[in-house]
C-alpha positions as CSV (number, residue, x, y, z in Angstrom):
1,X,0.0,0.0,0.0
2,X,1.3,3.5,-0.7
3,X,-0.3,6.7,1.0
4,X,-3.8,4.9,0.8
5,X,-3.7,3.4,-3.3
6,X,-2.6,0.4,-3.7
7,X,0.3,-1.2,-6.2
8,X,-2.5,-2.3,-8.7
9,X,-4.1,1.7,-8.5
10,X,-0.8,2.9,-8.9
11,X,0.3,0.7,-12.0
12,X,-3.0,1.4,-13.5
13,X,-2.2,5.1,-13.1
14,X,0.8,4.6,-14.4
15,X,-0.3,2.8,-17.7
16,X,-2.9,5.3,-18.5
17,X,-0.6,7.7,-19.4
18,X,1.2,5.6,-21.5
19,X,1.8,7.0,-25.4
20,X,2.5,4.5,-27.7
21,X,2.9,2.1,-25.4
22,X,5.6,4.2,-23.7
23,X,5.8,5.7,-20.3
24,X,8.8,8.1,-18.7
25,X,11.7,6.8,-17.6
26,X,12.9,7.5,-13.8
27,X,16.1,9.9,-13.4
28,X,18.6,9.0,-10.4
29,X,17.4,11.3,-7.4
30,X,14.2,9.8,-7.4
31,X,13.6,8.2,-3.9
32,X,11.6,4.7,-6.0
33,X,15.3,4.2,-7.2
34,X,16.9,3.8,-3.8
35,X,14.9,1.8,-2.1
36,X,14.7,-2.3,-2.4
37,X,11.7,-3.5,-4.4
38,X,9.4,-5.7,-2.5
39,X,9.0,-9.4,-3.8
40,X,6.2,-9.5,-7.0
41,X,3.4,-11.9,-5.4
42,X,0.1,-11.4,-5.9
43,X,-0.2,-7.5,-5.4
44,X,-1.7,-6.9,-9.6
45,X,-4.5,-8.6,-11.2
46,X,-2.6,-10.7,-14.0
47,X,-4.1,-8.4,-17.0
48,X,-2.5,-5.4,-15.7
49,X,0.7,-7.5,-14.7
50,X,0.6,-8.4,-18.2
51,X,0.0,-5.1,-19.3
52,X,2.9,-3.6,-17.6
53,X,5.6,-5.9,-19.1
54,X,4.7,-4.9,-22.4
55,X,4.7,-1.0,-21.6
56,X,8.5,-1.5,-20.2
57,X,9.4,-3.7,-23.2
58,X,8.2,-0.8,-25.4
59,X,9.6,1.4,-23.5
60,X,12.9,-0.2,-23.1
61,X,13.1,-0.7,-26.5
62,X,12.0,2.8,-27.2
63,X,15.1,4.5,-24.8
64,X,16.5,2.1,-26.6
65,X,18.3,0.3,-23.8
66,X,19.3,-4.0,-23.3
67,X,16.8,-3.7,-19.9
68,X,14.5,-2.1,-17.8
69,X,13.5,-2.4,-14.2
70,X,10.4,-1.7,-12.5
71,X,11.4,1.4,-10.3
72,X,13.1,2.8,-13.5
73,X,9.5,3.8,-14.4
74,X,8.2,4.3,-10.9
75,X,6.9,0.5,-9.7
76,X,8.8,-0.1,-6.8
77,X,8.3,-4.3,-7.4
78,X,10.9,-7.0,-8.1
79,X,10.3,-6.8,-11.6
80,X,12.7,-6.5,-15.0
81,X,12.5,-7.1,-18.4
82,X,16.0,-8.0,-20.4
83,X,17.0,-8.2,-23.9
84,X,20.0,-7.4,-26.6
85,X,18.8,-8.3,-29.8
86,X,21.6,-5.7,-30.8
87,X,24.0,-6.4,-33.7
88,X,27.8,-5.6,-33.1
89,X,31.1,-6.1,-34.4
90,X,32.9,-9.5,-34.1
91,X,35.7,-7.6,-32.2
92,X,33.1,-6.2,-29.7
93,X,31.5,-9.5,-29.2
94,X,34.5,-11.2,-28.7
95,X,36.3,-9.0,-26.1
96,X,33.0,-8.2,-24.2
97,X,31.6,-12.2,-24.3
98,X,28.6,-10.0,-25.8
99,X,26.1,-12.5,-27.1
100,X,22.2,-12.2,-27.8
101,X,20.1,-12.0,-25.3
102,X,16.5,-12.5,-26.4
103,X,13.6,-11.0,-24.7
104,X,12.8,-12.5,-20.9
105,X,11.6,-11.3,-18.0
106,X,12.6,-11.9,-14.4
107,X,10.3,-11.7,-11.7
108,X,12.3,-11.8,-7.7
109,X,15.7,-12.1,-9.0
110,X,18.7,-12.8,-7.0
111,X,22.1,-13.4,-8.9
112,X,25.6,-14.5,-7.0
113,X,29.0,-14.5,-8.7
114,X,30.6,-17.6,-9.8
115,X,34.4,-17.6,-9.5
116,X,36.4,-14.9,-9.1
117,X,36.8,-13.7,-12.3
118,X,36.1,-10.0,-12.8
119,X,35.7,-7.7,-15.9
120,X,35.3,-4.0,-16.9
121,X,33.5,-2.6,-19.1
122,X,31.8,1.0,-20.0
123,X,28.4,0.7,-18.9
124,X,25.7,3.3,-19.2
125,X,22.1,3.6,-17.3
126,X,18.5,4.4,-19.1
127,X,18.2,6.1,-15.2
128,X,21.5,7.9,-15.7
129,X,21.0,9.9,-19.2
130,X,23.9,11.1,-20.4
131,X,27.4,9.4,-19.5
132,X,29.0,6.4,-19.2
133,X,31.8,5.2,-16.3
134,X,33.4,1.6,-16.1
135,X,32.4,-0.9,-13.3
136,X,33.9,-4.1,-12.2
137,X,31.5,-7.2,-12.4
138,X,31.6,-10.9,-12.0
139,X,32.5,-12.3,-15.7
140,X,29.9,-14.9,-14.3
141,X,26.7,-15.3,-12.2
142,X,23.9,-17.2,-11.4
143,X,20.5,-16.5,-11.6
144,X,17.5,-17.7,-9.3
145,X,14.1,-16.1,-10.2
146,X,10.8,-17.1,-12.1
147,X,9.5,-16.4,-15.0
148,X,6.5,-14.3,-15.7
149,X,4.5,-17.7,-15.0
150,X,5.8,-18.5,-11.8
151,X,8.3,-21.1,-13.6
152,X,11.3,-21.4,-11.1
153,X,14.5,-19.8,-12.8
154,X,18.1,-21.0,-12.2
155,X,20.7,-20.2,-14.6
156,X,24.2,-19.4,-15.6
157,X,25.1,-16.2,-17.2
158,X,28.8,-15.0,-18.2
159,X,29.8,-12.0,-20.3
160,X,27.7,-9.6,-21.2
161,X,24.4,-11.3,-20.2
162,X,25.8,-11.7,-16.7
163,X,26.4,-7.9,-16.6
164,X,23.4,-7.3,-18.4
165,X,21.7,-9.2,-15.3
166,X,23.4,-7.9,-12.3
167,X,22.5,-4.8,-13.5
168,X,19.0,-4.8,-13.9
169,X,18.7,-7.2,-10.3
170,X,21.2,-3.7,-9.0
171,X,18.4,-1.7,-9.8
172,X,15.8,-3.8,-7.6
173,X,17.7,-3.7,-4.9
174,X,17.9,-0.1,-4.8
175,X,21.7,0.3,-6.5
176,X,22.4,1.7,-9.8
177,X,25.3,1.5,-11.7
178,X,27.2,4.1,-10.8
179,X,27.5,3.3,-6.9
180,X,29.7,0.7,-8.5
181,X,31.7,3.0,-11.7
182,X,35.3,3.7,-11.3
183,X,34.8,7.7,-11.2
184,X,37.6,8.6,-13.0
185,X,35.8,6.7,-16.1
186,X,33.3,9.2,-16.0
187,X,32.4,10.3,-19.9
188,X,29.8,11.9,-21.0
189,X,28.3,10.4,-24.3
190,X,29.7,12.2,-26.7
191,X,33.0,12.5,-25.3
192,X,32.5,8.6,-24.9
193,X,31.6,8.2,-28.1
194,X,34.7,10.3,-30.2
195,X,37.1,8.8,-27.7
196,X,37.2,5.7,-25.5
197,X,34.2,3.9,-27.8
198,X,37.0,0.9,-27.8
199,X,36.1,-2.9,-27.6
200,X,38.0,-2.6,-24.4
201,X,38.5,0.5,-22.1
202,X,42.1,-0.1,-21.6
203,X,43.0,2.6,-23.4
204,X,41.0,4.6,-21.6
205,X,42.0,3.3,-18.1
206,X,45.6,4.3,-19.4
207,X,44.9,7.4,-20.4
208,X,42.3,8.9,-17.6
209,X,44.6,6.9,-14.6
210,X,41.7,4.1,-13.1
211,X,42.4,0.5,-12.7
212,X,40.2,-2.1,-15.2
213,X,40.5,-5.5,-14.6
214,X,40.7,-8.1,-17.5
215,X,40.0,-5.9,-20.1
């Protein structure tokens, strides 16, 4: 319940306004971004739950973006939608383990690293227009969740998936990406874009003076 309405009034709400299937995304500053989700059980009526994974597909898509959380448009529930559909260079896909990542959604997810293998990367935010930093992740985690039916999820993920993951389950627990960026990675994305767009950000990590791990 929040100040009297409950999750299902405020998703509803939240739908209305909705223009092509698209509703605002969530800027960092917003409380509903730093605060855990609670759990997805029974609090909205299955057509509106329905309902709301295809407006944050749509709008995912239209940001465009690899993933969306709940709270990123307001819906403080353990909810996120994932894909990367994306095409990229063989050198980018190579050096990032970037592979597709067709469209799923995660309902409660928890993730844990496996191994101690790290990598960095440039990551950037939907919640977070504007720049880009580098953060240190597990190259491989595990996912325990269920699918939009209830179906129990357990599952490996390495790469980019696995960042792609930890990022969006970040989000639900009230952490976004750049709690976790080494700050003197910091680019915004134009200046991103004309000079550390690289596979890798080694170059960059040289250049600027932060550490990146297995890049």
């Amino acid at each position: 319940m929040m100040l009297g309405r409950t999750h299902e009034d405020v998703v509803r709400e939240l739908l209305a306004t909705a223009r092509d299937g698209v509703v605002p995304i969530v800027v960092v500053g917003e409380p509903v971004l730093r605060v855990p989700a609670e759990p997805l059980t029974d609090q909205l009526e299955s057509r509106t739950l329905d309902r709301l994974v295809e407006v944050m597909r749509a709008t995912m898509r239209d940001a465009p973006g690899v993933g969306l959380a709940a709270p990123q448009i307001g819906i403080p529930l353990r909810i996120a939608v994932i894909e990367d559909m994306y095409e990229v260079s063989d050198e980018v896909a190579a050096t990032r383990m970037r592979t597709p990542v067709p469209f799923r959604v995660i309902v409660n997810p928890e993730y844990t690293k496996i191994g101690d293998e790290r990598r960095s990367f440039y990551e950037g935010c939907l919640s977070v227009p504007g720049y880009q930093a580098v953060v240190s992740r597990a190259a491989r985690v595990r996912l325990r969740c269920t699918d939009l039916s209830g179906a129990t999820v357990d599952e490996k993920f390495a790469g980019w998936p696995a960042r792609i993951v930890a990022h969006e389950t970040d989000h639900l627990d009230g952490i976004v990406y750049i709690d976790k960026a080494l700050t003197r990675s910091l680019a915004a994305n134009d200046v991103y874009a004309d000079l550390w767009a690289d596979p890798s950000p080694a170059r960059a990590a040289s250049v600027l003076g932060f550490p990146a791990e297995n890049v």
